[in-house]
LUMNULO-231613 format. One record per atom (N, C-alpha, C): y, x, z; residue in three letters. Coordinates in steps of 0.02 Angstrom, whole numbers, plus 50000, padded with zeros to 5 digits. Example, Ala and Ser with C-alpha at 12.3 -4.5 7.8 and 13.67 -1.06 7.14 Angstrom:
<atoms>
497165066050390Ala 497755061550390Ala 498355066050390Ala 498885064250354Ser 499475068450357Ser 500025064550394Ser 
</atoms>
This chain:
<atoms>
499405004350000Unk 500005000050000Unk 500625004450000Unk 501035002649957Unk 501565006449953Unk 502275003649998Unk 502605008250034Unk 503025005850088Unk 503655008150055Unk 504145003050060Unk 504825005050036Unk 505205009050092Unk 505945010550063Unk 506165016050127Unk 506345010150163Unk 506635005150161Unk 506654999550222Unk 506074999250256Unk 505694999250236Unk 505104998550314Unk 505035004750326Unk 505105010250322Unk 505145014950364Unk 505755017350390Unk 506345014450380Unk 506815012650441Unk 506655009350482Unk 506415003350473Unk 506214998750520Unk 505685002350556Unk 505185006750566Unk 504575010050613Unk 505105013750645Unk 505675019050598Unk 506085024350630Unk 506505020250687Unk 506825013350685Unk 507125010550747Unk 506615007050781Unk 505775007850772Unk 505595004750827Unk 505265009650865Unk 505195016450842Unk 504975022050888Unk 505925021450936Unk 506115022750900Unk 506885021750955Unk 507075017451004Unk 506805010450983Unk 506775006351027Unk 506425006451100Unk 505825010951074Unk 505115010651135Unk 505455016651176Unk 505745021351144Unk 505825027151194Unk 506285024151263Unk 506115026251306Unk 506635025851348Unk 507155029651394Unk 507755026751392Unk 508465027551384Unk 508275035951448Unk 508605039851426Unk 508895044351476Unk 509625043251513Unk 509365043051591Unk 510105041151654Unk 510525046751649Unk 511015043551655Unk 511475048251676Unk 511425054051748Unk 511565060151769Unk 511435059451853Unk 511625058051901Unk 511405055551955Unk 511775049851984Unk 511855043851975Unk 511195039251903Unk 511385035051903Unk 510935030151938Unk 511235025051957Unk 510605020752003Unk 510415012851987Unk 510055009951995Unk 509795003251962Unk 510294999151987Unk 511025000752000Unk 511374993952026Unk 511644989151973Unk 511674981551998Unk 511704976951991Unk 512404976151964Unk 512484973251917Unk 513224972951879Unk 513214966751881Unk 513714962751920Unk 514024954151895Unk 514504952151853Unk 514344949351785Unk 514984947651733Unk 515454946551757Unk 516184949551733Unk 516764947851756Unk 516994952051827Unk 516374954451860Unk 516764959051889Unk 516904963851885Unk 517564970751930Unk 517754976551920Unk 517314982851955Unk 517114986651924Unk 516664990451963Unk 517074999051931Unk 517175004851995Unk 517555009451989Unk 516875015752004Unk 517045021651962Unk 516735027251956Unk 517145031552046Unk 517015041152022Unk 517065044652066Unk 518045042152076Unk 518275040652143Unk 518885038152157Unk 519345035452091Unk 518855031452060Unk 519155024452035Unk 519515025851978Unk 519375032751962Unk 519655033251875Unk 519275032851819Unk 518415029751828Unk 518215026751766Unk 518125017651805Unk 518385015751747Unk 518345008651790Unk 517815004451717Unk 517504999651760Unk 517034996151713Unk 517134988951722Unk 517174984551691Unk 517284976851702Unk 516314974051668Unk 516024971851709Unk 515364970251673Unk 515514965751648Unk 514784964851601Unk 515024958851542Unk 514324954751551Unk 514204949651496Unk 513894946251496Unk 513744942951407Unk 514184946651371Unk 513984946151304Unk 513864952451264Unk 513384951851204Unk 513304957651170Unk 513774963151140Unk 514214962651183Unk 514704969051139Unk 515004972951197Unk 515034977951173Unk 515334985651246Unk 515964986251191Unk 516524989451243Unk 517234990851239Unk 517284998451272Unk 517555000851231Unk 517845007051268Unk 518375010951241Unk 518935011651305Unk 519485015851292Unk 519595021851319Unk 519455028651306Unk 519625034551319Unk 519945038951337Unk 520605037051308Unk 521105040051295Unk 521845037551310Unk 521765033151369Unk 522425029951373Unk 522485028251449Unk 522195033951497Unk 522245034251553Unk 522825036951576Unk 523325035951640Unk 523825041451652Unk 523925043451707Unk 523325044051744Unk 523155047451809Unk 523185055151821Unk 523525058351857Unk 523465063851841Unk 523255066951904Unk 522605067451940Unk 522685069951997Unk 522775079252041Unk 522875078452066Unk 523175087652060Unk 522505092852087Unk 521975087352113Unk 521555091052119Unk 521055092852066Unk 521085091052000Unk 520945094351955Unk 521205097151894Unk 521325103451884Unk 521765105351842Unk 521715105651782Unk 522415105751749Unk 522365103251677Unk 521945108751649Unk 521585104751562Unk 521285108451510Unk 521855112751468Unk 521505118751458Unk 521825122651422Unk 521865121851336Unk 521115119251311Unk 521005119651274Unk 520655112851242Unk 520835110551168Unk 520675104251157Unk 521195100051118Unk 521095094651127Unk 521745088151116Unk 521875086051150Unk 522495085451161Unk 522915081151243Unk 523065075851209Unk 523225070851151Unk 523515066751135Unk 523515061751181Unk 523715056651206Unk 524005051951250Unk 523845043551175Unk 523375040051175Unk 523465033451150Unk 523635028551192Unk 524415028251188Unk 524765020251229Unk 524515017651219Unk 524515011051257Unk 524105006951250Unk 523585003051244Unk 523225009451243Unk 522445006851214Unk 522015005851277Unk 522245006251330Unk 522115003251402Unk 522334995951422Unk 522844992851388Unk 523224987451391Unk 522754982151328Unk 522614985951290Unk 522284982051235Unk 521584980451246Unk 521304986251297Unk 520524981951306Unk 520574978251332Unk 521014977851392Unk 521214971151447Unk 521374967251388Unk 521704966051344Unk 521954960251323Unk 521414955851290Unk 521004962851254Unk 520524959751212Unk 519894954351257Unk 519914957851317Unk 519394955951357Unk 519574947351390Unk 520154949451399Unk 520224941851395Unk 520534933851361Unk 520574936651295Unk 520524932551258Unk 519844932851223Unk 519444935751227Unk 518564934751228Unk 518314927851282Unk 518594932351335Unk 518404927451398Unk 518654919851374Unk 519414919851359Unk 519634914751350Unk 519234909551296Unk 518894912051233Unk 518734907851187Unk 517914907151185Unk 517694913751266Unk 516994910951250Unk 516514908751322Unk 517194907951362Unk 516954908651421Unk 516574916251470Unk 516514918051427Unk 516224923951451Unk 516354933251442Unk 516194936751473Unk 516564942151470Unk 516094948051425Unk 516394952751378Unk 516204958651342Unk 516104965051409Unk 515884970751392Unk 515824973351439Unk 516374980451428Unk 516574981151454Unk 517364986351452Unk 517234989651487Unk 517414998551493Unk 517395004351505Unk 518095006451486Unk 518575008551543Unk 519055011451530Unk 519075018451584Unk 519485023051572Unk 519545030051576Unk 520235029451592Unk 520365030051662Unk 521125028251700Unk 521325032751706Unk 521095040151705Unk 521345045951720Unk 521525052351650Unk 522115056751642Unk 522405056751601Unk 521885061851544Unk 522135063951471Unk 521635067551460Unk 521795073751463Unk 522265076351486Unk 522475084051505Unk 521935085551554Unk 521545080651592Unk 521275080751631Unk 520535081351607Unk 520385077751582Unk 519665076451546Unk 519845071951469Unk 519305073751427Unk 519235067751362Unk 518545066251369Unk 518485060851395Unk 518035055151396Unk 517775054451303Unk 518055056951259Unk 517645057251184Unk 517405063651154Unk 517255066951196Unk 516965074051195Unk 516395076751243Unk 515915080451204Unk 515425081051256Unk 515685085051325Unk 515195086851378Unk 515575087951444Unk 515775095151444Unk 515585098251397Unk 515825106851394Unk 516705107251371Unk 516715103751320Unk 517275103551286Unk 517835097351325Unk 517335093151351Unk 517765086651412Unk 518045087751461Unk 517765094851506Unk 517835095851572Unk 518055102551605Unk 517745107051541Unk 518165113251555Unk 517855118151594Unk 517215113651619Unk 516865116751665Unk 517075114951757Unk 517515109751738Unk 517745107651826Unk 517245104951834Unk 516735105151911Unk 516385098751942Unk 516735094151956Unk 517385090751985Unk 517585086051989Unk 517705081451908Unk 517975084851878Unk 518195082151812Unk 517045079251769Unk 516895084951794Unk 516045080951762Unk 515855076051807Unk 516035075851851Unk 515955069351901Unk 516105062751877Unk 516605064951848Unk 517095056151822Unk 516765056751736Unk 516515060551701Unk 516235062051643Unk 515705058451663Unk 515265058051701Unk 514485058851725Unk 514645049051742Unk 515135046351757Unk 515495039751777Unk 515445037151705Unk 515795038651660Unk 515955035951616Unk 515145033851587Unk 514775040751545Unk 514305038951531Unk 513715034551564Unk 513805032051640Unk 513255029851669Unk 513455022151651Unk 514215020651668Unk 514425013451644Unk 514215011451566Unk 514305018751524Unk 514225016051458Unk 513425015951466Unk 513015018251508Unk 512295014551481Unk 512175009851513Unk 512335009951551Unk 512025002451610Unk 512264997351570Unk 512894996851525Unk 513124991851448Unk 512664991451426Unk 512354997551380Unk 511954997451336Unk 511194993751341Unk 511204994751419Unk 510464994051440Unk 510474985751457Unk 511014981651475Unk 511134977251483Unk 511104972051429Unk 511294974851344Unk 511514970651297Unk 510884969151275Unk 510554978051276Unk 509934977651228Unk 509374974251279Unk 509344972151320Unk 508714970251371Unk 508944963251357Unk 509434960151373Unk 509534952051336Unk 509764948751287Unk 509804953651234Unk 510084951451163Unk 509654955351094Unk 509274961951110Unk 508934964951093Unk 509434969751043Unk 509974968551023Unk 510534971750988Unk 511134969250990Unk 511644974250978Unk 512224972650997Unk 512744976550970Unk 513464975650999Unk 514004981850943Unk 514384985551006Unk 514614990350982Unk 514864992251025Unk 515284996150977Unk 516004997451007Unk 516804999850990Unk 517215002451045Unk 517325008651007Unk 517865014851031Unk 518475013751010Unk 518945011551067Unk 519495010551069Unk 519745016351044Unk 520285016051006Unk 520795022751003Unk 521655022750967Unk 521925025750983Unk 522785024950932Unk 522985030950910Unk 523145030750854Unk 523485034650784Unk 524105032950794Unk 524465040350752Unk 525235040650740Unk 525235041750657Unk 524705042350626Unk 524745043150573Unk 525205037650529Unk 525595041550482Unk 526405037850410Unk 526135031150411Unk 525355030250402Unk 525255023550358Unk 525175019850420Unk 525365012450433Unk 525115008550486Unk 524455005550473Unk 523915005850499Unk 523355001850464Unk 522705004350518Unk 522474999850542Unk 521845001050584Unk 521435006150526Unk 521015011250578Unk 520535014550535Unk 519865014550564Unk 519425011750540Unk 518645008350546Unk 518365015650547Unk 518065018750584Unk 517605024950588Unk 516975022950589Unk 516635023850558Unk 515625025350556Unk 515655029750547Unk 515855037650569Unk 515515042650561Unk 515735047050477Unk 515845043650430Unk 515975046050377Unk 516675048650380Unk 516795055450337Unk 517315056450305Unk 517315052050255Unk 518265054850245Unk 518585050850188Unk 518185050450110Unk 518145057150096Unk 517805059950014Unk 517015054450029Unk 516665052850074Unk 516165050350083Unk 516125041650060Unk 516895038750058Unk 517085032950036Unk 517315031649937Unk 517535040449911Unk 517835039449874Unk 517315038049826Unk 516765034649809Unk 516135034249779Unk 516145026249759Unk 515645025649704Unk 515335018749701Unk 515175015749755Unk 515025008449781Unk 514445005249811Unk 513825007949804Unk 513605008849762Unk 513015012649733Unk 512855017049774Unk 513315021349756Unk 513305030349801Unk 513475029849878Unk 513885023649889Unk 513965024749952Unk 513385022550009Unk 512875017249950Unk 512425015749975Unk 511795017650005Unk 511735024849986Unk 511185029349980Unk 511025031550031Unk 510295034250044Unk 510105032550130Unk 510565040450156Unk 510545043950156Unk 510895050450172Unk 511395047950209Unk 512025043050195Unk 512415040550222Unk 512185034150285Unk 511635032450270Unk 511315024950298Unk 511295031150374Unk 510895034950342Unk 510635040050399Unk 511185041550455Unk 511845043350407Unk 512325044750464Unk 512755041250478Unk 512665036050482Unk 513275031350484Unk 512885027550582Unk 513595026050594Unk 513545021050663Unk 513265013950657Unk 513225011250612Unk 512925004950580Unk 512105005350539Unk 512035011050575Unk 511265010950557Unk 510745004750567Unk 510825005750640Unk 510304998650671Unk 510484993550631Unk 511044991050605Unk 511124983850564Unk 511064988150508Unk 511024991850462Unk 511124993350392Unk 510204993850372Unk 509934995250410Unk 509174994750425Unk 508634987750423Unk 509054982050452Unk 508964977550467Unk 509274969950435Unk 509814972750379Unk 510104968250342Unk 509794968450275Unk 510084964450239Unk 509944961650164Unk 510244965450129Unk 510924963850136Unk 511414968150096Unk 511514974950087Unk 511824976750025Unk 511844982650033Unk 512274986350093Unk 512434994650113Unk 512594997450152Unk 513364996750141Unk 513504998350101Unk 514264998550055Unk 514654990750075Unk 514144985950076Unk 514464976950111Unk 514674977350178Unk 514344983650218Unk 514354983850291Unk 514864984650305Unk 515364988650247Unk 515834993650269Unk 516504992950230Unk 516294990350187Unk 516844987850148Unk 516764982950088Unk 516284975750102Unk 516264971050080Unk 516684966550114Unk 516374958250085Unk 516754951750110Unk 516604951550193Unk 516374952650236Unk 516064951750287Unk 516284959750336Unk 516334963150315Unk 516644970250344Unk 517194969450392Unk 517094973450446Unk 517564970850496Unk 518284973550485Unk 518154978050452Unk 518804978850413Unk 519264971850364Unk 518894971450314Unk 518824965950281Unk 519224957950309Unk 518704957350388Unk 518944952450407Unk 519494953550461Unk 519844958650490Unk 520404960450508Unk 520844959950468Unk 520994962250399Unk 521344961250351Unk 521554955350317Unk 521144950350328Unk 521054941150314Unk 521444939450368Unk 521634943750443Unk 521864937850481Unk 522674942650493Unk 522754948350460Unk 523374950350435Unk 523714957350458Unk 523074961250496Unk 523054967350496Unk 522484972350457Unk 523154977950429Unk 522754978850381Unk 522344986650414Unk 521884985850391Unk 521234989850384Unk 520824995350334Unk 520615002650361Unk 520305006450309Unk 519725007050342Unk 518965007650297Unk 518925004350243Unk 518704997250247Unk 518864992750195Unk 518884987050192Unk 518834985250122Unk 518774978650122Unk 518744976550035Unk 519464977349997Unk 520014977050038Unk 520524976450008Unk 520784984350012Unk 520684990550046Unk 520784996450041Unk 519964998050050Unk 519545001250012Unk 519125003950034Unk 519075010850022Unk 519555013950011Unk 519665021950032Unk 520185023650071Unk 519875026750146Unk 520435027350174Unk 520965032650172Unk 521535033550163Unk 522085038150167Unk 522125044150211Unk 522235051250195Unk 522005054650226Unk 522905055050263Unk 522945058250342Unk 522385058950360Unk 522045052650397Unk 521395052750415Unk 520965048050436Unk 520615048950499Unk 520195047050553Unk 519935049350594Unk 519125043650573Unk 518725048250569Unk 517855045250551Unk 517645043150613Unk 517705042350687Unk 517425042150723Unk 517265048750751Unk 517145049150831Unk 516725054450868Unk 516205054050913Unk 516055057250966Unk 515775058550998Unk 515415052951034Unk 516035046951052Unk 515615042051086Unk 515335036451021Unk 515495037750980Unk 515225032550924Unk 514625035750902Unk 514415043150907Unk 513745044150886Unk 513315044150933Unk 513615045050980Unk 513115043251046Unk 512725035951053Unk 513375030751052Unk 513145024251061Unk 512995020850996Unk 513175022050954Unk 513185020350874Unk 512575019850852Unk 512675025750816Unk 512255030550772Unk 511725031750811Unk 511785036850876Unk 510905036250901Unk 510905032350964Unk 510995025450955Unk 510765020651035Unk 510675014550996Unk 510035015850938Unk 509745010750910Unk 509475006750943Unk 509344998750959Unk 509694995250919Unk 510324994950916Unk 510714996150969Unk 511574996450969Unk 511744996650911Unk 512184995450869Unk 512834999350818Unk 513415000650846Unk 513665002850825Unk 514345003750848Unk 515025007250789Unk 515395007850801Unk 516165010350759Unk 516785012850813Unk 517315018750790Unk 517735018050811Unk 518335013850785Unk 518905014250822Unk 519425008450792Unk 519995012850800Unk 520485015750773Unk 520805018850781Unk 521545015050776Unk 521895012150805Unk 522395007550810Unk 523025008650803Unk 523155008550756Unk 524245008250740Unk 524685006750794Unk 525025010250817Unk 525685005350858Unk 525874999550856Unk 526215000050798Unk 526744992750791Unk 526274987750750Unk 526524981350793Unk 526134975350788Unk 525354975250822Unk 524994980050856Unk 524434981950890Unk 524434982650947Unk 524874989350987Unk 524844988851042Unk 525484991251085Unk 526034988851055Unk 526544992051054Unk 526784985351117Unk 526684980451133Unk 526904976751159Unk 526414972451178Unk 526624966651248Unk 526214961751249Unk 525914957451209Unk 526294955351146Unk 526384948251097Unk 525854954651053Unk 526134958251045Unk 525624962250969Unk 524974961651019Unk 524954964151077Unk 524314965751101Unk 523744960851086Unk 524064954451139Unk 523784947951122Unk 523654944651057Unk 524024944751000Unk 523794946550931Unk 523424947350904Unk 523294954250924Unk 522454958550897Unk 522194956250914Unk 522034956850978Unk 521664950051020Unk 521084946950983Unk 521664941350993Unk 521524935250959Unk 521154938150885Unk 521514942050813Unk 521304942850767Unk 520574947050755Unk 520434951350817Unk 519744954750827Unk 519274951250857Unk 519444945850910Unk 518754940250930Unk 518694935950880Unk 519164933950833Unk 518944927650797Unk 518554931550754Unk 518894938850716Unk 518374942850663Unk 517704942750712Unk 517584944550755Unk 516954947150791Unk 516534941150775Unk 516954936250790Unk 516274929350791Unk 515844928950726Unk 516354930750689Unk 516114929750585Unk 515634936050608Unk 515744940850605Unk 515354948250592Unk 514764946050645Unk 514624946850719Unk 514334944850740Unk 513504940350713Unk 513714934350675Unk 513434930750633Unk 513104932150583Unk 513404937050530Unk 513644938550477Unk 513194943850462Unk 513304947950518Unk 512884955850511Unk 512434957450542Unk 512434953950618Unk 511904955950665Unk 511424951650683Unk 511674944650660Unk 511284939750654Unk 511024936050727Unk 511774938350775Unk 511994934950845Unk 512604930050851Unk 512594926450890Unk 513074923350909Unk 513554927250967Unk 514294927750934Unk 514574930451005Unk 514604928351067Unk 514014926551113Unk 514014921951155Unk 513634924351213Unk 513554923151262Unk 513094923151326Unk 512384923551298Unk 511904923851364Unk 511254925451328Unk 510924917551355Unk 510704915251302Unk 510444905351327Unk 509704906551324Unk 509394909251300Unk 508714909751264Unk 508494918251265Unk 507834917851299Unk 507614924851310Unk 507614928551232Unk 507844934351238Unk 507914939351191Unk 507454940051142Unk 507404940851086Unk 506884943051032Unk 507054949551007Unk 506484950650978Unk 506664957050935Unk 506844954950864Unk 507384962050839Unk 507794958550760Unk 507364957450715Unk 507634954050696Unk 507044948850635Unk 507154954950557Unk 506314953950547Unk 506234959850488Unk 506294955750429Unk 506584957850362Unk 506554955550315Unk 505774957550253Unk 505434953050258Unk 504914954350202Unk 504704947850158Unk 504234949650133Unk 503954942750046Unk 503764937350108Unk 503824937450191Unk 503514930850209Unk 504264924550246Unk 504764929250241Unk 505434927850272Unk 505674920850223Unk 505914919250257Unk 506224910250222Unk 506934908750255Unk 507394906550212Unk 508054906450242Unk 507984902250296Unk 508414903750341Unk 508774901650419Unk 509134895950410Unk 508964889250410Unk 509634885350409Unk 510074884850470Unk 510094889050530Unk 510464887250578Unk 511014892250563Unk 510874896050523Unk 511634900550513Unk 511724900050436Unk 511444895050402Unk 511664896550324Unk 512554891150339Unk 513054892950336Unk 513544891550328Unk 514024893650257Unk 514574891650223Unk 514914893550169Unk 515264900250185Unk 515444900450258Unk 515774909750242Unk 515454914450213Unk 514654911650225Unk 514364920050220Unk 513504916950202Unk 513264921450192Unk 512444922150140Unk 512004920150197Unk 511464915450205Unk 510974914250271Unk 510574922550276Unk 510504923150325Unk 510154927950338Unk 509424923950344Unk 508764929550354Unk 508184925650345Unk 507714925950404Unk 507284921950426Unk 506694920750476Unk 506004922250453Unk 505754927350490Unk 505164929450473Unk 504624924050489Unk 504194922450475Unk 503544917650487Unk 502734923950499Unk 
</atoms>
């Protein structure tokens, strides 16, 4: 019998699936309640638990500076305003339209201090206090992970971040450089890229091609751009402008290898984003309503609480028959295996 490369993605994310997760140290089986605030080593990684399939995280927009650990010499200090104000916002206009809460990871303390998007050599400098609050961050981001994937079986997850770059325009990171976009659908489709991209677990597991993920009708780019921020890549720009940022460290971590997870970074413009309350709330609003479509669309979840014990993602083969509970006019039914 001859096996296409889709089913041997599909074995490659279910050896991934079975392995199990490596803890952080120090991390312990505690109990997370949706909606509440839970704080790392003296309260500069802070975590809000959730209760729906999607993790939040902001990095880079802490401004704690405490004196008992001293600044990095070496690295990026950049400072993203706002992007601490924007997970709060996002988080609760989620809450607001779904009753229920996403799970958020924010980094209160500054990054002269530590970067929470870098591994801990290059994060910490080598301080034990500063790997302490490193060692925080990552334990919140799995106890997320471990949370989504144990009652939803997959899920998304997004790296907050803000740009100063000429052009205003959110920039969608999977992992790819720019030259990696300037290609056909075709070319962009090709597993080499499938391989490295943060949208593996869904690009594995969908119909469509890889190139739809990322910059088709349904692309979260795509559908950011429909509700009037514009977006690279997307259907309406799908090459992004250099310069660009592809994503890092915490997107290949949780992305790319924390299959089933997917994940992306978001790299966020100032003005009209997070420059103010009204922009904040904005995005908001324009990234949960996109989430609900994509959600649907790509992962083949509802953005919602968990009602019904978890399954594993439904495989596409010659015995699959369309879904009428999600065939709707936005978007293509995805299919039910028998």
């Amino acid at each position: 019998m001859m096996h296409t490369p889709r089913y041997h993605w599909f074995l490659l994310l279910l050896v991934c699936w079975a392995a199990p997760a490596q803890a952080e140290p120090g991390a312990t089986q505690q109990q997370f309640q949706p909606g509440e605030t839970y704080f790392g080593h003296d309260q500069h990684i802070e975590y809000i638990a959730g209760d729906l399939p999607f993790i939040l995280s902001a990095p880079h927009g802490g401004r704690e500076k405490p004196e008992g650990i001293v600044d990095r010499k070496e690295g990026t200090f950049a400072f993203d305003i706002g992007t601490q104000e924007l997970a709060r916002a996002i988080a609760a206009e989620m809450h607001q339209q779904t009753g229920h809460w996403p799970h958020i990871i924010i980094c209160r303390i500054s990054r002269r201090k530590i970067d929470c998007n870098r591994e801990i050599v290059e994060a910490c400098a080598g301080n034990p206090a500063a790997e302490k609050i490193w060692h925080d961050w990552h334990r919140f981001l799995t106890a997320a992970r471990d949370r989504v994937v144990q009652d939803f079986g997959r899920g998304l997850y997004i790296d907050l971040h803000g740009h100063g770059h000429k052009i205003g325009q959110l920039e969608m990171g999977y992992l790819h450089s720019q030259l990696d976009y300037d290609v056909s659908n075709e070319q962009l489709s090709a597993p080499q890229n499938v391989t490295a991209s943060s949208l593996q677990a869904i690009a594995a597991l969908n119909r469509r091609p890889y190139a739809d993920l990322v910059r088709g009708d349904f692309a979260l780019g795509t559908l950011l751009m429909d509700r009037g921020f514009p977006a690279t890549p997307s259907k309406q720009r799908p090459v992004p402008t250099i310069p660009y940022f592809r994503g890092g460290y915490n997107t290949g971590r949780y992305g790319r290898d924390a299959a089933p997870l997917a994940g992306l970074q978001i790299e966020t413009n100032s003005r009209g984003v997070r420059d103010n309350d009204k922009s904040r709330a904005a995005f908001a609003k324009a990234l949960t309503d996109s989430l609900k479509i994509y959600f649907e669309a790509q992962i083949g979840l509802p953005l919602a609480a968990k009602s019904t014990p978890a399954v594993s993602a439904p495989v596409t083969n010659a015995l699959c028959a369309p879904q009428p509970a999600c065939c709707r006019r936005r978007f293509r039914c995805r299919a039910r295996c028998r």
